[in-house]
C-alpha positions, 0 to 999 in steps of 0.5 A: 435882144439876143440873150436867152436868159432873163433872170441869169443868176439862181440867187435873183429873187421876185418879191415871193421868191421861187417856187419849188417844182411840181412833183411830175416836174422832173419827167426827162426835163432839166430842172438847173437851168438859172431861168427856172424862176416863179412868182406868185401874185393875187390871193393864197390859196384860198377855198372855193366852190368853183374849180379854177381854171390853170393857164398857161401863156408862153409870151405872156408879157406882152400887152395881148398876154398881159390883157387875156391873163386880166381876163381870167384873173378877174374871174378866178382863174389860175394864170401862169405868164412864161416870157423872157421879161416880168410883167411891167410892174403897174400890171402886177400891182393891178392883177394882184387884187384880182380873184385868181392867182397869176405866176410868172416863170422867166423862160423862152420858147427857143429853149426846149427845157423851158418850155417843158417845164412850164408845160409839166406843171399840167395846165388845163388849156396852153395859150401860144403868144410868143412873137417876133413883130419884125419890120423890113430892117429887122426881116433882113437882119434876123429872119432866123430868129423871126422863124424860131419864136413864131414857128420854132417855139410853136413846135416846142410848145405842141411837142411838149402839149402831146406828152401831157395832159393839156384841153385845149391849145390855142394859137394867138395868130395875125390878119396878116396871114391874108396878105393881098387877099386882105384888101378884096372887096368886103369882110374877110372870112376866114375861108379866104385865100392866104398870100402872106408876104412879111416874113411876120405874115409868113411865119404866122400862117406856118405856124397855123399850118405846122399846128393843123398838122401837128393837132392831126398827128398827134389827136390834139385839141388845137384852135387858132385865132386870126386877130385884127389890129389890137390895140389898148392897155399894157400895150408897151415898147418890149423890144420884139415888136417894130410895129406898135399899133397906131392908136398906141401911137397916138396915146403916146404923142398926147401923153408926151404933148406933142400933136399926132398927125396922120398921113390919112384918116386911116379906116381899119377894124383896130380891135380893142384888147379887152376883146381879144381876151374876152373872145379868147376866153370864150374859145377856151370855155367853149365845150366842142367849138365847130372850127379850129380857125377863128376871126377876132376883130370888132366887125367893122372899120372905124376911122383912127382920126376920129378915135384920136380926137375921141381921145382928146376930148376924153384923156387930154384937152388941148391934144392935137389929132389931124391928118398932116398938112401938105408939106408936114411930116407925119408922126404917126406910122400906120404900117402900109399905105392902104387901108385893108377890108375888116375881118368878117366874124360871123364864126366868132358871134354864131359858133362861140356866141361872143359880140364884140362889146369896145367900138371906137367910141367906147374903146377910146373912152376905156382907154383914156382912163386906163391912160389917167391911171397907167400910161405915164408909169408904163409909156414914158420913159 
């Protein structure tokens, strides 16, 4: 966890090998650093009528990462992934026949030349991702590193966005953000008061406002989006998230054989990532949107028991999904004891024109085939 370098060694090779710097590459950035390492996947360069777009997503190999670049790479994009970690390999031999081009640079958003050189390769819009999910153990234990990949990286990536040419910045933030105000009476808009209390929540609303500041400061272009509890395809255990979402959880108990139960029905508006990414991409397209702060969530709350069994009908017959019986230890953390109100998304639909198109229904549907395909390669060990 503590090792700052993925790829420690200059000779490691991804299956292309590494590509040669852009030429504005060298502008005051230290280009020797071993973890300088690129790879393409998808087409070569190929002609086209229409202009790619060039995306760059620090924390791209995590699920919400990975399924926003599918997003653009189904439509032509070009999409660079900037982690510590390779995408898992099922998702690189999915997007590689995807239209738009995806490379990966091994590098981490604690180290300033990192982050200066995937900025330097002059991308149209920057993607912020990177984050430490950190439960109560690990607040207790590391709350500096929590701080300096949810805040500190942040900083890094907004320095080196005001010395280039980039569109438009955007901040992949939490719900969390709303702490207590989350559990009022009705949706929650993004006008509500913020009174975050993990240090996860904490560090997320900072980052909104360093980025506010930041965004004034320097005449940047910078949005930010509040999401719900995602969940769906290549989410996966990284190692930086403590709290893997409850439907996740559930996937993985039918996928292992063994019954899910939960302590309640648990109601909350879970949020299907191929929303999130559609709802990000119409952020980027959009030419003059009207806020920087937008909700990302379905609408409305959905029981997670009736998704599992949802789930069991289509992805495993025989599968197992109660709330647990008194006396019965449940296998499935919902991550609070309380069910919060959904997100309110009227700026979402009414500003960037986007509705919402996985329910409960539909998402366990696409995700019980996306299960079929690639869930016993990416979630068993």
């Amino acid at each position: 966890m503590g090792t700052d370098r993925l790829y420690p060694s200059p000779s490691h090779r991804f299956r292309d090998g590494p590509l040669p710097l852009p030429a504005h590459a060298g502008r005051g950035v230290n280009d020797s650093a071993a973890s300088r390492l690129r790879v393409q996947w998808g087409p070569s360069a190929a002609c086209t009528t229409v202009a790619r777009m060039r995306v760059l997503v620090f924390g791209g190999a995590g699920f919400v990462g990975l399924g926003i670049a599918e997003a653009l790479l189904a439509r032509g994009d070009d999409v660079t992934l900037l982690d510590r970690r390779p995408p898992p390999q099922a998702a690189r031999t999915a997007f590689g026949s995807l239209p738009g081009r995806l490379s990966v640079v091994a590098g981490n958003v604690r180290d300033e030349n990192d982050v200066r050189y995937a900025v330097a390769d002059m991308p149209d819009v920057v993607i912020y991702g990177a984050a430490l999910t950190a439960d109560a153990a690990r607040e207790a234990a590391e709350p500096d590193r929590i701080l300096d990949i949810n805040v500190g990286g942040l900083v890094r990536v907004l320095q080196a966005v005001a010395a280039g040419a980039v569109r438009r910045t955007i901040l992949l933030s939490s719900a969390s953000a709303y702490g207590e105000s989350a559990y009022q009476d009705g949706p929650i808009d993004e006008t509500a008061a913020a009174a975050p209390r993990s240090l996860y929540a904490v560090s997320k609303l900072a980052g909104e406002q360093f980025a506010r500041r930041l965004a004034e400061l320097g005449g940047l272009d910078v949005r930010m989006v509040r999401l719900s509890s995602v969940f769906g395809p290549w989410e996966h255990e990284t190692g930086v998230r403590d709290t893997l979402s409850p439907p996740y959880q559930v996937a993985l108990a039918a996928l292992e054989g063994r019954p899910a139960l939960l302590p309640r029905p648990c109601m909350r508006d879970f949020v299907y990532v191929r929303d999130v990414a559609e709802a990000v991409v119409a952020l980027i397209d959009a030419p003059s949107p009207r806020y920087d702060l937008y909700n990302i969530g379905p609408g409305a709350s959905w029981s997670l028991l009736d998704w599992g069994v949802q789930l069991r009908d289509i992805a495993r017959p025989g599968f197992e999904c109660r709330v647990r019986a008194a006396g019965e230890t449940a296998t499935i953390n919902l991550h609070g004891d309380r069910d919060r109100s959904p997100l309110a998304i009227g700026r979402l639909t009414d500003d960037l024109l986007y509705k919402p198109r996985y329910g409960w229904a539909r998402s366990a549907q696409d995700y019980g085939a996306w299960l079929g395909r690639h869930g016993v390669s990416l979630m068993l060990p």
